[in-house]
C-alpha positions as CSV (number, residue, x, y, z in Angstrom):
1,X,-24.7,-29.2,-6.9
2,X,-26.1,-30.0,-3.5
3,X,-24.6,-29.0,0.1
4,X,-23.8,-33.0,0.9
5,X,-21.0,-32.4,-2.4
6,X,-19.9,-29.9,-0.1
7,X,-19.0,-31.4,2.8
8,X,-17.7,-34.7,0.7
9,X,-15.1,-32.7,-1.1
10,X,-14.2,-31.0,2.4
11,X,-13.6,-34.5,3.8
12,X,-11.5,-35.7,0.9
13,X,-9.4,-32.3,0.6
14,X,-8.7,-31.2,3.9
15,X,-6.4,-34.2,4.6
16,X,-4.1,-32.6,1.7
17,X,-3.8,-29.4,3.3
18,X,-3.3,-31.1,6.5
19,X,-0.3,-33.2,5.6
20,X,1.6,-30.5,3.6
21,X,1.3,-28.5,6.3
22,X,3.3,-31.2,8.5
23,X,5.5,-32.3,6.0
24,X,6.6,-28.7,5.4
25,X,6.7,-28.1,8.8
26,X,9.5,-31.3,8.9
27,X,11.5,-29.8,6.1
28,X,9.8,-32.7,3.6
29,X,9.1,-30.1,1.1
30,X,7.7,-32.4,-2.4
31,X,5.4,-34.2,-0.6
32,X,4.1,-30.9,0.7
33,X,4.5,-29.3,-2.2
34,X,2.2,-31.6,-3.9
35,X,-0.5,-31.8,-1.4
36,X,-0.3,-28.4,-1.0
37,X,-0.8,-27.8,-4.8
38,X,-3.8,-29.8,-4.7
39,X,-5.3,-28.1,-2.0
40,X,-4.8,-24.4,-4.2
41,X,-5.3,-26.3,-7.3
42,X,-9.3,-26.8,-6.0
43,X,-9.1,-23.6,-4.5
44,X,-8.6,-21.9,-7.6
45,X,-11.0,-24.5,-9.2
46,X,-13.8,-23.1,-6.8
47,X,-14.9,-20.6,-9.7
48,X,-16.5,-22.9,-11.5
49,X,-18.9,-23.2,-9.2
50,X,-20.4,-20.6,-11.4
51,X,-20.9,-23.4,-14.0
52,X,-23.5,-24.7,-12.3
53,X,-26.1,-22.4,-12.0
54,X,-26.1,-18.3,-12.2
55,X,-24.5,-15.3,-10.3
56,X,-28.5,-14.6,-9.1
57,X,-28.5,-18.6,-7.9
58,X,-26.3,-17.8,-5.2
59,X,-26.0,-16.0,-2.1
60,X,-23.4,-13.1,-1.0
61,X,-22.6,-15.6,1.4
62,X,-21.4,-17.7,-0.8
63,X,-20.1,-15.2,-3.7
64,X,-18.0,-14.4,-0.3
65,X,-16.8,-17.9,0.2
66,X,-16.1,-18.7,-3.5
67,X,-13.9,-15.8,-3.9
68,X,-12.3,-16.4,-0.7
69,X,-11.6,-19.4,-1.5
70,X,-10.2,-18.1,-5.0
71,X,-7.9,-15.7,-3.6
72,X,-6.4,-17.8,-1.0
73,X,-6.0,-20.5,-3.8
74,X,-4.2,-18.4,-5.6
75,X,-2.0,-17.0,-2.8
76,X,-0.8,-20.4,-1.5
77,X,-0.2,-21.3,-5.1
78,X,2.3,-18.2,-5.1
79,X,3.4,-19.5,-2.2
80,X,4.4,-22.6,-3.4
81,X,5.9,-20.9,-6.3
82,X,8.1,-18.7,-4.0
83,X,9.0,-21.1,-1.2
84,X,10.2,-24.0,-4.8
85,X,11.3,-21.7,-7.1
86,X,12.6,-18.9,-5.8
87,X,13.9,-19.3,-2.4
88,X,14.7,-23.0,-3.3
89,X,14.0,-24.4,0.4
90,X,14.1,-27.8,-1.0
91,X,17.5,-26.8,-1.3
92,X,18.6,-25.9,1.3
93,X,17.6,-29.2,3.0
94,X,19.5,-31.2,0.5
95,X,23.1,-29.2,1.5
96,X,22.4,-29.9,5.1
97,X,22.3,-34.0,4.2
Protein backbone atom coordinates (compact mmCIF):
# COMPACT_ATOMS: atom_id res chain seq x y z
CA UNK A 1 0.00 0.00 0.00
CA UNK A 2 1.60 3.29 -0.80
CA UNK A 3 1.00 6.78 1.07
CA UNK A 4 -1.01 8.29 -2.32
CA UNK A 5 -3.87 5.22 -1.20
CA UNK A 6 -3.72 7.21 1.85
CA UNK A 7 -4.69 10.34 1.03
CA UNK A 8 -7.28 8.91 -1.76
CA UNK A 9 -9.24 7.08 0.73
CA UNK A 10 -9.10 10.38 3.04
CA UNK A 11 -10.54 12.38 0.14
CA UNK A 12 -13.35 9.87 -0.51
CA UNK A 13 -14.23 9.29 3.32
CA UNK A 14 -14.03 12.42 4.91
CA UNK A 15 -17.03 13.78 3.01
CA UNK A 16 -19.14 10.87 5.01
CA UNK A 17 -18.07 11.97 8.26
CA UNK A 18 -18.68 15.48 7.26
CA UNK A 19 -22.34 15.12 6.20
CA UNK A 20 -23.41 12.97 9.14
CA UNK A 21 -22.11 15.23 11.23
CA UNK A 22 -24.62 18.05 9.66
CA UNK A 23 -27.40 15.93 9.10
CA UNK A 24 -27.28 14.93 12.77
CA UNK A 25 -26.70 18.21 13.73
CA UNK A 26 -30.30 19.05 11.78
CA UNK A 27 -32.10 16.19 13.54
CA UNK A 28 -31.81 14.07 9.95
CA UNK A 29 -30.71 11.12 11.84
CA UNK A 30 -30.63 7.89 8.75
CA UNK A 31 -28.85 9.71 6.59
CA UNK A 32 -26.32 10.42 9.35
CA UNK A 33 -26.54 7.34 10.61
CA UNK A 34 -25.41 5.80 7.42
CA UNK A 35 -22.65 8.02 6.66
CA UNK A 36 -21.65 7.94 9.89
CA UNK A 37 -21.54 4.03 9.90
CA UNK A 38 -19.39 4.15 7.00
CA UNK A 39 -17.01 6.38 8.30
CA UNK A 40 -16.60 3.73 11.71
CA UNK A 41 -17.15 0.93 9.39
CA UNK A 42 -13.39 1.86 7.68
CA UNK A 43 -12.36 2.88 10.92
CA UNK A 44 -12.70 -0.33 12.35
CA UNK A 45 -11.56 -1.71 8.84
CA UNK A 46 -8.13 0.07 9.50
CA UNK A 47 -6.73 -3.23 11.06
CA UNK A 48 -6.25 -4.81 8.17
CA UNK A 49 -3.71 -2.70 7.35
CA UNK A 50 -1.78 -5.38 8.96
CA UNK A 51 -2.58 -7.55 5.88
CA UNK A 52 -0.36 -5.95 4.02
CA UNK A 53 2.86 -6.25 5.30
CA UNK A 54 4.12 -7.14 9.01
CA UNK A 55 3.95 -5.56 12.65
CA UNK A 56 8.10 -4.87 11.97
CA UNK A 57 6.89 -3.06 8.43
CA UNK A 58 5.48 -0.27 10.23
CA UNK A 59 6.32 2.50 12.36
CA UNK A 60 4.97 3.34 16.16
CA UNK A 61 3.76 6.14 14.38
CA UNK A 62 1.61 4.41 12.58
CA UNK A 63 0.81 1.35 14.95
CA UNK A 64 -0.35 4.73 16.86
CA UNK A 65 -2.55 5.89 14.09
CA UNK A 66 -4.06 2.46 13.19
CA UNK A 67 -5.18 1.80 16.62
CA UNK A 68 -6.39 5.15 16.93
CA UNK A 69 -8.19 4.93 14.28
CA UNK A 70 -9.56 1.45 15.58
CA UNK A 71 -10.71 2.70 18.75
CA UNK A 72 -12.43 5.64 17.68
CA UNK A 73 -14.08 3.38 14.92
CA UNK A 74 -15.41 1.43 17.31
CA UNK A 75 -16.54 4.23 19.70
CA UNK A 76 -18.56 6.10 17.09
CA UNK A 77 -19.95 2.78 16.02
CA UNK A 78 -21.23 2.53 19.85
CA UNK A 79 -22.35 5.69 19.35
CA UNK A 80 -24.48 5.11 16.69
CA UNK A 81 -25.67 2.07 18.44
CA UNK A 82 -26.68 4.24 21.54
CA UNK A 83 -27.94 7.44 19.92
CA UNK A 84 -30.48 4.51 17.20
CA UNK A 85 -31.06 1.98 19.46
CA UNK A 86 -31.21 2.94 22.67
CA UNK A 87 -32.11 6.40 23.14
CA UNK A 88 -34.15 6.23 19.87
CA UNK A 89 -33.42 10.04 18.73
CA UNK A 90 -34.86 9.18 15.50
CA UNK A 91 -37.76 9.08 17.52
CA UNK A 92 -38.07 11.59 19.06
CA UNK A 93 -37.99 13.66 15.84
CA UNK A 94 -40.86 11.73 14.38
CA UNK A 95 -43.42 12.68 17.54
CA UNK A 96 -42.47 16.31 17.12
CA UNK A 97 -43.81 16.02 13.11
Amino acid sequence: MHPHHVWIAWLILVPFVVVGFIQYAKGNFWIAYFCLCVWAITSVGGIAHYFFGSLSDFSVKMHVFIWFEEVTGWMLLSFIFWSGFILQEWRKNELLN
